[in-house]
C-alpha positions in Angstrom: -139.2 -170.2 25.7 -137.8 -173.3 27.6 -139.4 -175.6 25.5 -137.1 -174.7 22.4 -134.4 -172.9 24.3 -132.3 -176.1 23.2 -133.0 -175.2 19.5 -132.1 -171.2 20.3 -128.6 -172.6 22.0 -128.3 -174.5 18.9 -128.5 -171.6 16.6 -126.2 -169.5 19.0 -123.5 -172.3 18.9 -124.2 -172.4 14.9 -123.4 -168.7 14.5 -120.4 -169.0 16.6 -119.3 -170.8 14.7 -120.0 -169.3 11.4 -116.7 -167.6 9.7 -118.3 -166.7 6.4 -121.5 -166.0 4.4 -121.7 -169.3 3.4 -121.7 -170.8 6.6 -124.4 -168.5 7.8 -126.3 -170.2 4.5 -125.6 -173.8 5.8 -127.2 -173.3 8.9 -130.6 -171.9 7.1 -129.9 -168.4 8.1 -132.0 -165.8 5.6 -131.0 -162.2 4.9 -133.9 -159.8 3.2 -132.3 -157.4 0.7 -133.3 -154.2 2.2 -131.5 -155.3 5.5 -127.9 -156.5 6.4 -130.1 -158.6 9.4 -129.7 -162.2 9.5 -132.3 -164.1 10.2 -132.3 -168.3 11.9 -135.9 -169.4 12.3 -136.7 -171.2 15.8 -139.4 -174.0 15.2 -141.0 -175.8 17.9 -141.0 -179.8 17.3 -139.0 -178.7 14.0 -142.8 -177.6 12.4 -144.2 -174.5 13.6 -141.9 -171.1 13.6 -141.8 -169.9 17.0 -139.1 -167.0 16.7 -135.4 -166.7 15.2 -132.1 -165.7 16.7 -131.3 -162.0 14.8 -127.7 -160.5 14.0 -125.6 -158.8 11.9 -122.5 -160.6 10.2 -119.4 -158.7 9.1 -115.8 -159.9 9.0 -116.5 -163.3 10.3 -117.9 -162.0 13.4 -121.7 -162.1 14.4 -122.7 -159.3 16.3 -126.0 -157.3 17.4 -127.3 -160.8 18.3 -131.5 -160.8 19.8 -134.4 -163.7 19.7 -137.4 -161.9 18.2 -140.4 -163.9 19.4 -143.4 -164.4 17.2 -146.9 -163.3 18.3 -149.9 -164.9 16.3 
């Protein structure tokens, strides 16, 4: 993880941030219908999906937040 920890600070600063759904949209964050999850994807070299920075969103609060790595 150190080698993109810098991008997963980058999505926690960008979720902080975040005061509505549409800000969560800006910042490339993806919700799948059956869940209220959000999703950011963590890329390596801005390519190659390496995890993404999970939470749930309610009342301009994020909350719940966890990096899901991704095993090939």
């Amino acid at each position: 993880m150190l080698a993109y920890r810098h991008e997963v600070w980058n999505a926690l600063f960008d979720l902080d941030a975040a005061s509505q759904i549409s800000d969560l949209l800006d910042i490339g964050a993806v919700r799948s219908e059956e869940s209220e999850l959000w999703y950011v994807t963590i890329t390596v070299n801005s390519v190659e999906p390496c995890g993404a920075v999970t939470c749930y969103f309610n009342d301009g609060d994020c909350f719940s937040l966890d990096y899901r790595e991704y095993n090939p």
